[in-house]
C-alpha positions as CSV (number, residue, x, y, z in Angstrom):
1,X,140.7,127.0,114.6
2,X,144.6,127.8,113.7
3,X,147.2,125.4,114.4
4,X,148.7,125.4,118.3
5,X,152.2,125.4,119.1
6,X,153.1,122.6,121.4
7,X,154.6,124.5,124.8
8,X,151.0,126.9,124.1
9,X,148.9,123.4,124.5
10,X,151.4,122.6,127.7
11,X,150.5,125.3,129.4
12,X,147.1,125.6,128.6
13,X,147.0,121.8,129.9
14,X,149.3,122.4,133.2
15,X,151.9,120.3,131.8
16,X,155.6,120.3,130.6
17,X,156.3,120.2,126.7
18,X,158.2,117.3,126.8
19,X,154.9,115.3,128.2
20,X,153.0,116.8,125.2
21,X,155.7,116.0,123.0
22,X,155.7,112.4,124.1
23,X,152.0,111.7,123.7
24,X,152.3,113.5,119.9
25,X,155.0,110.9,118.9
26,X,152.8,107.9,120.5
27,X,149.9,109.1,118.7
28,X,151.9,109.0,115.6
29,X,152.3,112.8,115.2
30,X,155.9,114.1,114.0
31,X,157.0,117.0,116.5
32,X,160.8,118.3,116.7
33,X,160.5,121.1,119.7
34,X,158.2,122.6,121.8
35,X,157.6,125.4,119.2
36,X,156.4,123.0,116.5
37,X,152.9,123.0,115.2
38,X,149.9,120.8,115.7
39,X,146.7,120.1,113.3
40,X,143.0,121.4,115.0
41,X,142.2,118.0,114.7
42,X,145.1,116.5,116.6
43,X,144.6,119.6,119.3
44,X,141.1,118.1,120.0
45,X,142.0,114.5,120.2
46,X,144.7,115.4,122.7
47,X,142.6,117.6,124.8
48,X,139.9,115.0,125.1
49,X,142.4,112.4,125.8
50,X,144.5,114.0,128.3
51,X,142.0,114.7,131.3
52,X,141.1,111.2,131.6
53,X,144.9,110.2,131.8
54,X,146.6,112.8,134.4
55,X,142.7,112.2,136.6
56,X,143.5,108.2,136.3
57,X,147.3,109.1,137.8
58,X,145.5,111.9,140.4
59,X,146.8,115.1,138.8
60,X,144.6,118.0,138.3
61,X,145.1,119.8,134.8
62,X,143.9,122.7,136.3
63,X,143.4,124.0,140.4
64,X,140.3,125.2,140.9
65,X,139.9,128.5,142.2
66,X,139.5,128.9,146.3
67,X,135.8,129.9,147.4
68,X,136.2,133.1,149.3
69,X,136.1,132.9,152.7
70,X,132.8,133.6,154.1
71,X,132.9,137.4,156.8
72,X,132.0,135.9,160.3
């Protein structure tokens, strides 16, 4: 796995770089911008930690698509 650049995990999360940026710095990472790198490791750890936080405040990291409507 290659390192990620932090607006590319953002986006793939559904959320701004800034909130990305925030939980790097609390997690003890050092992160200047939105185009700085981040470790595989520190990728995983973030994507496992970050569903359980935006679905304990009621945001959905990503809409799930619309069934097609059935023809009557």
């Amino acid at each position: 796995m290659a390192k990620v650049r932090v607006y590319e995990l953002a986006k793939e999360l559904g959320i701004e770089s800034k909130v990305v940026m925030a939980k790097l710095q609390e997690m003890g990472e050092f992160v200047r911008s939105a185009s700085s790198t981040v470790e595989p490791p520190v990728v995983r750890k973030l994507r496992e930690d970050f569903p359980a936080e935006l679905a304990a405040k009621g945001v959905k990291t990503s809409p799930a698509p619309a069934a097609p409507a059935a023809p009557a």
